[in-house]
C-alpha positions in Angstrom: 137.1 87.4 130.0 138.1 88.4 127.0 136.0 87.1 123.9 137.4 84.3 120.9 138.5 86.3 117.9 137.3 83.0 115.9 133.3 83.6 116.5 131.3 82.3 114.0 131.5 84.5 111.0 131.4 83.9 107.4 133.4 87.3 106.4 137.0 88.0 107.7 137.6 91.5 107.6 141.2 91.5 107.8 141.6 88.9 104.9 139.9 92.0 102.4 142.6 93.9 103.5 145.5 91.5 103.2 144.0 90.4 99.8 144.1 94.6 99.0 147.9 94.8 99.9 148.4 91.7 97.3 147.1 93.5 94.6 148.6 96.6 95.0 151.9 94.3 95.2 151.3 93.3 91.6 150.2 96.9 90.7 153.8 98.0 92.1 155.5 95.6 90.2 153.7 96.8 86.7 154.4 100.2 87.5 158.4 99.6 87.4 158.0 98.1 84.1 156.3 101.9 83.1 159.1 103.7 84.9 156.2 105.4 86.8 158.4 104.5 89.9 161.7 102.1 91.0 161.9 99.1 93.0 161.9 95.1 93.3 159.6 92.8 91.0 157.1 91.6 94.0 154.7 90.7 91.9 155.3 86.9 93.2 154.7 87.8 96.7 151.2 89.4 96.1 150.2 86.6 93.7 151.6 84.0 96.3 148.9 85.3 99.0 146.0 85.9 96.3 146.8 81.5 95.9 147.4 80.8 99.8 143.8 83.1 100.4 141.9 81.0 98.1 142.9 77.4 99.7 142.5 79.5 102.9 138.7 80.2 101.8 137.7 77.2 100.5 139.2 75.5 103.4 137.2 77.3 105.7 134.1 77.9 104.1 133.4 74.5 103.0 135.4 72.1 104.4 133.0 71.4 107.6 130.0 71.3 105.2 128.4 68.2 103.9 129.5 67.9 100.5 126.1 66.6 98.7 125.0 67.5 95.2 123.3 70.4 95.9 126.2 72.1 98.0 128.6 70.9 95.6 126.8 72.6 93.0 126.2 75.6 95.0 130.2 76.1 95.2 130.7 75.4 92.0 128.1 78.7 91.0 129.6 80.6 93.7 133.0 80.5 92.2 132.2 80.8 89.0 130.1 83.9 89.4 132.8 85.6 91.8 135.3 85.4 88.9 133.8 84.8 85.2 132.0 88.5 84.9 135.0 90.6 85.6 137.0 88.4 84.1 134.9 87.7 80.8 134.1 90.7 80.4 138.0 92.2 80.7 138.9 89.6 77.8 136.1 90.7 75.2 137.5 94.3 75.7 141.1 93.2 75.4 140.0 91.5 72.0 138.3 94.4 70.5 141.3 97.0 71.5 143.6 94.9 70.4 142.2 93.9 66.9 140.1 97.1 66.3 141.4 99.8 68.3 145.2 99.1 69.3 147.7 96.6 67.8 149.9 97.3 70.2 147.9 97.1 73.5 149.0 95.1 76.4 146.6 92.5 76.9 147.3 91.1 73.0 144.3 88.9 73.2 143.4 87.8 69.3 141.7 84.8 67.2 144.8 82.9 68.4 144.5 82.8 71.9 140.5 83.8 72.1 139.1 81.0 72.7 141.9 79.5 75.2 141.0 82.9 77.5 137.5 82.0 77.2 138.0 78.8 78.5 139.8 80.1 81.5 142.9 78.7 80.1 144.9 81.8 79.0 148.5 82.6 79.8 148.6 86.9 78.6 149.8 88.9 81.0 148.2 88.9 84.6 145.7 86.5 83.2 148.2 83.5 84.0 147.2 83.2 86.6 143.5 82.2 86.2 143.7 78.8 85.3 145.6 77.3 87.9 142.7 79.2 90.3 140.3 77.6 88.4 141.8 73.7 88.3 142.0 74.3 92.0 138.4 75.0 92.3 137.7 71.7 90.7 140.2 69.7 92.1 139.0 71.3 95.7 135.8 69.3 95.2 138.1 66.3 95.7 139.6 67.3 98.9 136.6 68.5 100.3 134.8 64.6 99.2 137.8 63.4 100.9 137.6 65.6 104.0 133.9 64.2 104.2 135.1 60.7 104.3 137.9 61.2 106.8 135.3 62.5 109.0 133.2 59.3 108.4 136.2 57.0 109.2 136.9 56.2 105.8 140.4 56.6 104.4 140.2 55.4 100.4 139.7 58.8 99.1 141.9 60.5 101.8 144.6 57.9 100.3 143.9 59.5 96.3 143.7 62.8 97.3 147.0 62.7 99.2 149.2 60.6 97.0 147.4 63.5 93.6 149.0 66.3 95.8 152.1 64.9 96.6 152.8 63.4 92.7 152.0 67.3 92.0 154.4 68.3 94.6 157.2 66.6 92.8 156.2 67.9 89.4 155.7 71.3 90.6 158.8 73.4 89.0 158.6 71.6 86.1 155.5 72.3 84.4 153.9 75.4 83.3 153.0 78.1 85.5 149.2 78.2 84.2 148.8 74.4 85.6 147.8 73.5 89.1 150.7 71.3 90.0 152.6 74.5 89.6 151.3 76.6 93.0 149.2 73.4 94.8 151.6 73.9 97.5 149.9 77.6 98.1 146.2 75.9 97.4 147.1 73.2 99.8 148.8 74.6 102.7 146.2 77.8 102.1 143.2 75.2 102.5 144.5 73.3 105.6 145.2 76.5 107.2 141.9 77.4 106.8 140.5 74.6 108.4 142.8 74.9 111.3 141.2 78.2 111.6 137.7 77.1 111.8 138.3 75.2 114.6 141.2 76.6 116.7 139.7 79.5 119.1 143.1 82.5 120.3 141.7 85.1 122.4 143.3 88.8 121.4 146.0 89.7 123.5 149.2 91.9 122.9 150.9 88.5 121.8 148.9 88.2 119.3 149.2 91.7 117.8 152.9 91.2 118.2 152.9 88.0 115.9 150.8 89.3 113.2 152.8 92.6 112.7 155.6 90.1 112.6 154.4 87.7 110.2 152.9 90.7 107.9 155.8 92.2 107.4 158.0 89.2 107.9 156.6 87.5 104.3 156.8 90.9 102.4 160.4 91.3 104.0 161.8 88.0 103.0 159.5 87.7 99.9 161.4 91.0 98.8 164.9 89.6 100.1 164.1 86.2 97.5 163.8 87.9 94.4 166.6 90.5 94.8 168.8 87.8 95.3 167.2 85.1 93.0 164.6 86.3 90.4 161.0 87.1 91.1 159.7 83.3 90.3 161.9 81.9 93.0 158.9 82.4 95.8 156.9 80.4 94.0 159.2 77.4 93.6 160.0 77.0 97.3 158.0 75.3 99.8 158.8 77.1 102.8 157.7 80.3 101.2 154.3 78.7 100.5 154.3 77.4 104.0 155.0 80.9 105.5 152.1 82.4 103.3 149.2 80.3 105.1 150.9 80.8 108.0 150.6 84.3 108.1 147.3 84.3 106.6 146.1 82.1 109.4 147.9 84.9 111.7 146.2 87.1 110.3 142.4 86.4 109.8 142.0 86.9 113.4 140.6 90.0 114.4 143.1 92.2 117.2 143.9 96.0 117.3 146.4 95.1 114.7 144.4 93.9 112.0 141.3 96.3 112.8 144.2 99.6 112.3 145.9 97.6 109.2 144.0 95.7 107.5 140.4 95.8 108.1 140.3 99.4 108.2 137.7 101.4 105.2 140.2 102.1 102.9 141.7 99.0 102.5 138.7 96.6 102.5 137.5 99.0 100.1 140.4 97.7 97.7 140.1 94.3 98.4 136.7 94.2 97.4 137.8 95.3 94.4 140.8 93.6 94.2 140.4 91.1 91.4 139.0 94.1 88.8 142.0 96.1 90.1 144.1 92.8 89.3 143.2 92.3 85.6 142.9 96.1 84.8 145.4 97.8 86.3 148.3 96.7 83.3 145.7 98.2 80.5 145.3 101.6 82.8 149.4 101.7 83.2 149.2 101.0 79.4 147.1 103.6 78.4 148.4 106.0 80.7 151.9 105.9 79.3 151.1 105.8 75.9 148.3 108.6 75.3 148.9 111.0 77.7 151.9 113.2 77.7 154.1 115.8 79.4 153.1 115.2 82.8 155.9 114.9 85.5 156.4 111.2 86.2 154.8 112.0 90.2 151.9 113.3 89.1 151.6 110.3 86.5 152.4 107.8 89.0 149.7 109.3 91.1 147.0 109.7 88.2 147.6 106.1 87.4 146.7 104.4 90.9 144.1 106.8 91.1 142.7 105.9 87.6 143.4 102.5 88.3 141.2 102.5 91.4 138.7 104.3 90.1 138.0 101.8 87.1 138.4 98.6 89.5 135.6 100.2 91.7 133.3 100.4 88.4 133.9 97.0 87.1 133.2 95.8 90.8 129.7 97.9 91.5 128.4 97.4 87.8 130.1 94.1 86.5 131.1 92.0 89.4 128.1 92.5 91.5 125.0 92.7 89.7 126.4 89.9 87.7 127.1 87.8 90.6 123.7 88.6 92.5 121.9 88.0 89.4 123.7 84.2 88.7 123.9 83.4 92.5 119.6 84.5 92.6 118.8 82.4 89.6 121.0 79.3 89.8 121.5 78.6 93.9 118.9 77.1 95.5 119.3 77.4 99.6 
């Protein structure tokens, strides 16, 4: 008999991979706006799984857990130390180059908006997308108190919690992009999906591979099909297409000959790792790239830009992301 592909583990291989193919989504999408190559905006679709893989987490890693002070407050550290050093840090550079260095520079962060960035509140390039991450952390604490309760029979929070999601449902497309009532469907359906996934045990068979390669390439396939024939925004407006992300997420965080060869192969869990330094980087590498260095044939700039991209998302990861978050996690979380 074949073993579960849902044994109890904490770190999903193929998830470090999918979230690696997000951000090199986004890093594609930048790169047309350099003319380092041609294509669609699919920006949206990487973005839209980066959302879905974060209810996805927090679904599954917390959801089944007592939430009492200590764990809540243990989350709370987690999350902040996985983003705030990369992310900090990347906002304090953007403020010197732009106001010392380079007036021009991409990430135009000055006395204006300083203090908004700071406060994980921004709206600058790729860093719009931080806050409503961040106002789902909090809000999560919510639906995991709720969660708790509907496990102990109790429905009055259950009750809040479902009628906060669906007034921001209805509100959704028409308020800013930075807010949380903007992409809770991603958080949402991401977090219920994950866990679904805790408990629901699918042995590996060739079915399974079958679906995944379908539903991998199905959402970049139709993702890409939405915004040549609307914009690149529409995907995040549409239910369905939030609904398809944590389904194939879900699809996908089980581990079959598919995932192990696509996904959770070295090269591509590599990236994901560094994914979120590669996310808020990459635009200032493009930047740079384009406007300094000169009289190289666009392949061999299009290659020396991922390359340099990567390279720099690997730094900020082993000496910013990781020491940083060892060192907060080692001094704040108590087991």
């Amino acid at each position: 008999m074949k073993p579960a592909v849902n044994s109890p583990v904490t770190h999903l291989n193929s998830l470090d991979g999918l979230r690696a193919i997000a951000a090199l989504l986004v890093l594609f999408t930048h790169g047309l706006s350099a003319h380092l190559w041609t294509g669609y905006n699919v920006s949206s679709i990487g973005v839209a799984v980066f959302f879905s893989l974060s209810g996805f987490l927090m679904g599954y890693l917390y959801l089944e857990k007592k939430p009492d002070a200590q764990a809540v407050k243990n989350y709370l550290i987690s999350r902040f130390s996985r983003i705030a050093p990369a992310y900090l840090f990347t906002i304090i550079i953007a403020f010197i180059i732009y106001n010392y260095v380079d007036h021009q520079f991409i990430y135009n962060i000055d006395q204006h908006n300083i203090v908004r960035h700071l406060l994980f509140s921004g709206n600058v390039s790729v860093f719009w997308s931080i806050p409503p991450e961040v106002q789902f952390y909090m809000f999560f604490i919510f639906i995991w108190l709720a969660f708790f309760q509907y496990k102990q029979g109790s429905f009055n929070m259950v009750m809040l919690v479902a009628v906060a999601i669906f007034f921001m449902l209805l509100v959704r497309n028409h308020v800013p992009g930075t807010t949380l009532p903007s992409k809770i469907h991603f958080f949402a359906l991401g977090c219920a999906a994950g866990v679904l996934r805790k408990r629901v045990s699918i042995n590996p068979s060739w079915w399974l591979n079958v679906v995944q390669a379908a539903a991998f390439l199905g959402l970049i396939i139709y993702g890409t099909y939405l915004v040549s024939v609307h914009d690149y925004r529409y995907p995040y407006a549409i239910f369905h297409y939030a609904l398809l992300t944590a389904i194939t997420v879900f699809i996908l965080s089980y581990q079959t000959g598919f995932t192990q060869c696509v996904l959770a192969n070295r090269l591509l869990m590599a990236i994901g790792q560094w994914s979120f330094s590669l996310y808020l980087s990459h635009e200032a590498v493009m930047y740079c790239m384009t406007h300094y260095v000169h009289g190289l044939p666009r392949p061999l700039m299009a290659v020396g830009t991922v390359m340099l991209a990567l390279t720099l998302s690997w730094l900020m990861y082993a000496l910013i992301e990781i020491p940083t978050q060892a060192a907060l996690k080692r001094r704040l979380i108590r087991k």
